[in-house]
C-alpha positions in Angstrom: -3.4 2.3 5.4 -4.9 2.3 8.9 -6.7 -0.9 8.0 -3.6 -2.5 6.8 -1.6 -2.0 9.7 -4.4 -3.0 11.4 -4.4 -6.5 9.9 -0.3 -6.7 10.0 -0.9 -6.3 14.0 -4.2 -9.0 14.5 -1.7 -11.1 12.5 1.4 -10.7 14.5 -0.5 -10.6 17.6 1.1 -6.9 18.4 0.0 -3.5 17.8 0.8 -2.2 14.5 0.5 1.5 14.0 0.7 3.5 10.4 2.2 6.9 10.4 1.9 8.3 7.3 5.4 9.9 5.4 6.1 12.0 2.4 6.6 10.8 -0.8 10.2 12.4 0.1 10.6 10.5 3.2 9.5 7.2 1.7 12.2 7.3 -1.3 14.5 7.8 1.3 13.6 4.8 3.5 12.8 2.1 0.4 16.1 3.2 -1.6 18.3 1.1 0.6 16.2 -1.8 -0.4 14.9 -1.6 -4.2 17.4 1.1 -5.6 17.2 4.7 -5.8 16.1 5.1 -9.0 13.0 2.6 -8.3 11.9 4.6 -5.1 12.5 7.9 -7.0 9.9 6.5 -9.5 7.4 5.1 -6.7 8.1 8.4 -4.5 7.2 10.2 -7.4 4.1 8.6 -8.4 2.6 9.4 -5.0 3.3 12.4 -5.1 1.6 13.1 -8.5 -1.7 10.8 -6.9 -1.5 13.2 -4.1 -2.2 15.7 -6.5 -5.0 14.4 -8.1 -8.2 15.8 -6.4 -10.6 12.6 -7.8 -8.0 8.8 -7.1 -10.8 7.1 -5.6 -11.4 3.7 -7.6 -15.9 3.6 -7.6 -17.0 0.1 -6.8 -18.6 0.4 -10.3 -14.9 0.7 -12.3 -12.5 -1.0 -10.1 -10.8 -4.2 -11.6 -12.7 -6.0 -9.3 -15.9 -5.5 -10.9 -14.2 -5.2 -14.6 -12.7 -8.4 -14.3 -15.0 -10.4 -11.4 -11.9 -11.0 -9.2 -11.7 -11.3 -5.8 -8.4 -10.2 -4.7 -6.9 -11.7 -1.0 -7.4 -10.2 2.3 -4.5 -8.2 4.1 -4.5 -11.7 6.6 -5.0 -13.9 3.3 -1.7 -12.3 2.1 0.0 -12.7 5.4 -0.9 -16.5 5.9 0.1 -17.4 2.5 3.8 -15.5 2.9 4.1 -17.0 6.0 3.2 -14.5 8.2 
């Protein structure tokens, strides 16, 4: 996540900083905007990845190599919303 909010600030030309919050936290802040029963499920998937000792993706299964996609940049993104 630091890399991401380092992109969002190259792009906006401002320092971006990422603090990270609890699953717990993040329901609360994302309800408001996607429902609460959306950011209970998201807010609850985190929390069971933050359980899981082994999330990494391995260059050798990710969906990259599995599918020979090239997925955007953070600033590729950004540009092409229009940010």
């Amino acid at each position: 996540m630091p890399d991401l909010a380092e992109a969002f600030g190259a792009r906006l030309g401002r320092d971006v900083a990422f603090q990270q919050i609890s699953p717990e936290e993040f329901r609360t802040s994302v309800a408001p905007l996607i429902g609460e029963g959306a950011a209970a499920d998201v807010a609850g998937a985190y929390q069971a990845m933050s359980a899981m000792p082994r999330r990494s993706i391995t260059p050798e299964t990710s969906a990259q190599k599995l599918l020979g996609a090239t997925p955007r940049t953070t600033s590729q993104w950004l540009a092409d919303i229009g940010l």
